[in-house]
N, C-alpha and C positions, 0 to 999 in steps of 0.2 A: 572574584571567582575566576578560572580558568575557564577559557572556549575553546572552540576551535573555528577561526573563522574566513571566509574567503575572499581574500585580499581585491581579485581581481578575475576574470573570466580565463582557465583554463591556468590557471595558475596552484600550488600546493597550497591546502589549507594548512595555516599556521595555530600553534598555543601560544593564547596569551592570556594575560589580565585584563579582566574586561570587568566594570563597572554594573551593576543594576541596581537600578530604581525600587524601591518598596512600592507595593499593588496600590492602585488606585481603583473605586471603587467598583466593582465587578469585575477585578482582578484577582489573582491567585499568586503567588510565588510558590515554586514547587523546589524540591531536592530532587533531581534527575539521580533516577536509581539504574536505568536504562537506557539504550535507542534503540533501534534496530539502523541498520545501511541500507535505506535503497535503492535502486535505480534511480528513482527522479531527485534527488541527490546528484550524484550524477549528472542529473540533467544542466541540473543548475550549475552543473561545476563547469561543463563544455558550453553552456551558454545558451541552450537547448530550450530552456526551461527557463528566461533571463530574469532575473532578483535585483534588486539596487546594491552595489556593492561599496565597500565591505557590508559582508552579512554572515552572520549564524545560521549553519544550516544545521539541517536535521528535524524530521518530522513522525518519529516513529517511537514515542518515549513511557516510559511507566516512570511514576515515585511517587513519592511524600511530599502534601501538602506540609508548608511552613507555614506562610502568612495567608490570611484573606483579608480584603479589601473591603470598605462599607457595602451595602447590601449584598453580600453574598451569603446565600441559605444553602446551597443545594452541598459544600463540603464545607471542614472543619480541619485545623492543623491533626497531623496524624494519620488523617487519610491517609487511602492508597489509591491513586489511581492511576489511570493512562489517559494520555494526551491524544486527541483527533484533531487532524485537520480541518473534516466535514465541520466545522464552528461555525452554530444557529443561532440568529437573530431573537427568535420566536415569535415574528409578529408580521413577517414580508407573508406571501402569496402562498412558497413555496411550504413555507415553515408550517404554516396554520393548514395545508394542506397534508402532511404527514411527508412531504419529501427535502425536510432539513439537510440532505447531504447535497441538494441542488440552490441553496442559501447561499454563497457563496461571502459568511463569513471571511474564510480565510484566502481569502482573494482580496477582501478590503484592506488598502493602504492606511491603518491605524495610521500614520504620522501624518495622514491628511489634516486630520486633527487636531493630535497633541504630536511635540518631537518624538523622535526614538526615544524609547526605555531603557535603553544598554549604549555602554559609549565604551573606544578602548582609546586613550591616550587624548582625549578629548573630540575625537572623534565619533560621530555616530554610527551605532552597529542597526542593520534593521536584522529585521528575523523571519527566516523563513516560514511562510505560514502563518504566520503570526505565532509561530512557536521557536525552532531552534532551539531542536534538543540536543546538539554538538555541545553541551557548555554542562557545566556543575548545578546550574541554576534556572528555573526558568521564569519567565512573567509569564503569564498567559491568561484569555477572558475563561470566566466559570465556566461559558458555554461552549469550553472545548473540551473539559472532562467528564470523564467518566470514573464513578469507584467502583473498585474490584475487592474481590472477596480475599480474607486474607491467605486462605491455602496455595495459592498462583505465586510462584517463585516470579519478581519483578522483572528480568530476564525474559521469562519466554512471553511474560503479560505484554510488554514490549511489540515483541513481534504485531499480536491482536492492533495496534495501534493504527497502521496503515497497510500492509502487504496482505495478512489473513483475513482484516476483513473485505479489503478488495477483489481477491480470489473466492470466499465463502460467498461473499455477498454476490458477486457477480451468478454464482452458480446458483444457491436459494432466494436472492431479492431477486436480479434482473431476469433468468430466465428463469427463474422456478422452475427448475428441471423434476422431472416426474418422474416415478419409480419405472426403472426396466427401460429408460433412455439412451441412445446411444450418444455417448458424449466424445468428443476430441476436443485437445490442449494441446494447442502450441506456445512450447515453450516451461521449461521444467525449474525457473527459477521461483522465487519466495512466493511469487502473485501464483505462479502458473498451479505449482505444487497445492496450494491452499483452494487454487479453483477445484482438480480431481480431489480433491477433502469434502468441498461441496459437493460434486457430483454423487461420490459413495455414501457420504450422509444420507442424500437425497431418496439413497438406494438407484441409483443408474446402472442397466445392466451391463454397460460398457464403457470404460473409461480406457482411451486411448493417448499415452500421449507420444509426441513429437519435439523429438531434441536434436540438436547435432552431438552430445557430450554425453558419452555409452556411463558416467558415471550417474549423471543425473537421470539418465534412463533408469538404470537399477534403482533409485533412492528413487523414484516415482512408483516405481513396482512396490518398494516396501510401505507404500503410502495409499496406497491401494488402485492402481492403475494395473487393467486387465491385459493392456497390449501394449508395447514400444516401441517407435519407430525410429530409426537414426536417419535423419532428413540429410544428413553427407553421405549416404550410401545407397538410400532407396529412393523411390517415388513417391513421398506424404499421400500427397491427391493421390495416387492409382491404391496406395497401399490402407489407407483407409476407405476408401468405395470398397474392396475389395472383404476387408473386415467384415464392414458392417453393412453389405447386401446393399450397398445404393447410397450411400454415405449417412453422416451425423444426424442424427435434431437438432443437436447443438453442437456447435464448432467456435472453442473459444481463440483467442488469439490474444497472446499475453506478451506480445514483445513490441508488439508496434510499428514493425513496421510495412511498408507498402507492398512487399512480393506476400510476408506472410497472412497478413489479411485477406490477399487474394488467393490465396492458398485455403484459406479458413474457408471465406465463401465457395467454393469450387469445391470443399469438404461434405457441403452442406447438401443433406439430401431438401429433395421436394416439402414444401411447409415447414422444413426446418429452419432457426435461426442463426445469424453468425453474429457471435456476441465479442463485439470489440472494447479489451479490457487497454490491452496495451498502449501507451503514450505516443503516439506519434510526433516528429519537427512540427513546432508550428509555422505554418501556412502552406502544410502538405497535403496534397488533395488523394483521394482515392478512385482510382476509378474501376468497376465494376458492371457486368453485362448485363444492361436493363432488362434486357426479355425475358432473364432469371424471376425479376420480380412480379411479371405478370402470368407467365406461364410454368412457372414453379412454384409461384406464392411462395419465394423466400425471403425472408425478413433480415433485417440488420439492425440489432441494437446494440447502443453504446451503453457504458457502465460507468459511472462517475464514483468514484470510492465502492463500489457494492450495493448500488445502491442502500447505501443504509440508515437507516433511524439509530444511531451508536449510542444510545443510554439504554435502549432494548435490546439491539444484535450481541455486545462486545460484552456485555456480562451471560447470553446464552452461548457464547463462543468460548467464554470461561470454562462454561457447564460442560459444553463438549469437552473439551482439556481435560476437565476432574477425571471424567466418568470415562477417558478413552477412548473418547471419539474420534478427537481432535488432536492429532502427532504435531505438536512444537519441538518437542526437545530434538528431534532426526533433522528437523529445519535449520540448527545452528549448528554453522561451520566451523566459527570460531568466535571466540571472548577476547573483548581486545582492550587494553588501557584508550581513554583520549589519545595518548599521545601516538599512537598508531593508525590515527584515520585516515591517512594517506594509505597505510598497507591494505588497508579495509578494499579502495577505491583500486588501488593496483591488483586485486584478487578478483573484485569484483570484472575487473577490464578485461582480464583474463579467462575469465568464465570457473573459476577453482571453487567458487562458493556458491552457495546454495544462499547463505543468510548468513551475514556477521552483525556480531550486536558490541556495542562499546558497553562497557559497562564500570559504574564507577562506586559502586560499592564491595 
């Protein structure tokens, strides 16, 4: 099968021929129908994010079960589903407490184990996540899928995989925002745009968001954000206290990094939250003005994929989709062969996309 894989840190992902293994047991081999592109992509490209290299990246996939592996029950060849990261154990602390997206499945080194499953030239490939949906083909453990229903074009199901539900989730799992809320989003790309989805879902009577890029402002408007602000021309902080009579409840922050976090919290009215979505460098610290939290009671939560249960959220995240809740299709920028994931990554650097998705069907 053909991948696309990265050679080295900060280096162009390459197509090649790349080898895989038939599933072993509580494994899956899938037909990758989709991916989406996203930032922490990216991350891992610049090193940000650091992977054992060569590796298959990509984490954001819908397809077709091919194979399953001895004890596998929960799919069947012909399935449809999409790939998660959040991949549960079912039996740690976390899991049997209902918070499997804090399992930290796809965080374990599988070739502690057994070797890599994918080789390319006799070399070992590992896979991001324990997925790496850059390639034609995937292995992956059962308990990183989900089935979807078949009306969902695999394309925009895709998306649902890692960006929307991290943006939904953050807004209905982590802060369960309340109807007639005032909310702000910094940052108007895949994560940010999916968080104001939550927010309006929720019914919030103010979604504001915050971009530097007057395009992505407008596509936040058609997505249903009530106010925009262009952070290269105005004052965020002055212009949202200013909105919203004393600032947010919630102030999310979807880019990560250290001025706009502080930005978010400084957004945040009295008892309100500042929910941090966005990926930070690791071993970057934050700092923030304690007397906030005692003499404001503001709170600071973090948001780990959306918080989410994903055999529950990501087929209700469906249901939003059918029924028009939920705008995927205004999310993609562009459709793009494998062999184009480098333009993917050069669009994304640039700020030109909202969301690309490879697709190979």
């Amino acid at each position: 099968m053909k991948a696309a894989i990265l050679p080295a840190y900060n280096e162009p992902l390459e197509i090649v021929d790349v080898t895989i293994d038939k599933p072993s047991p509580g494994e899956v081999l899938l037909r990758t129908a989709a991916t989406g592109v996203c930032h922490s992509d990216l991350h891992c490209v610049d090193g940000s994010l650091p992977v054992p290299c060569p590796c298959v990246l990509g984490h954001e996939p819908a397809g077709i079960v091919e194979q399953i592996g001895e004890n596998v029950a929960y799919v069947k060849p012909g399935d449809r589903v999409i790939a998660c990261l959040s991949i549960f154990c079912g039996t740690c602390e976390y899991c049997v407490t209902g918070r499997t997206n804090l399992c930290g499945g796809a965080m374990l080194d599988r070739t502690a184990e057994q070797p890599p499953r994918l080789s390319y030239d006799g070399t070992p490939l590992y896979q991001m996540a324990q997925l790496g949906s850059f390639a034609e083909q995937m292995l992956v453990p059962e308990n990183a899928l989900v089935k979807v229903r078949e009306e969902i074009p695999l394309d925009r199901a895709a998306l649902i995989g890692c960006g929307v539900t991290t943006g939904l989730g953050a807004a209905l799992n982590t802060a369960k925002v309340e109807a007639g809320s005032r909310c702000v989003v910094i940052g108007a790309g895949g994560v940010g745009l999916s968080i104001l989805q939550g927010c309006r879902i929720a019914g919030a009577g103010q979604i504001i968001v915050v971009d530097k890029e007057p395009w992505k402002l407008e596509l936040a408007k058609q997505m249903g954000a009530t106010h925009a602000i262009n952070a290269g021309s105005d004052d965020p902080v002055a212009a949202v206290h200013e909105i919203t009579e004393g600032g947010a409840h919630y102030a999310f922050e979807a880019i990560g990094l250290k001025t706009t976090i502080s930005q978010a919290f400084a957004m945040t009215r009295k008892g309100g939250a500042t929910v941090i979505v966005g990926v930070t460098k690791i071993g970057e610290n934050i700092e923030l003005p304690g007397l906030d939290f005692v003499l404001s009671e503001k709170r600071v939560l973090g948001s780990m994929m959306g918080s989410n249960s994903f055999r529950v959220d990501m087929p209700r995240f469906v249901d939003f989709y059918l029924n028009g809740q939920l705008k995927l299709d205004e999310m993609i920028s562009a459709r793009r062969p494998l062999e184009e994931i480098n333009i993917c990554f050069d669009e994304m650097k640039k700020g030109t996309v909202a969301r690309s998705v490879v697709v190979f069907d």
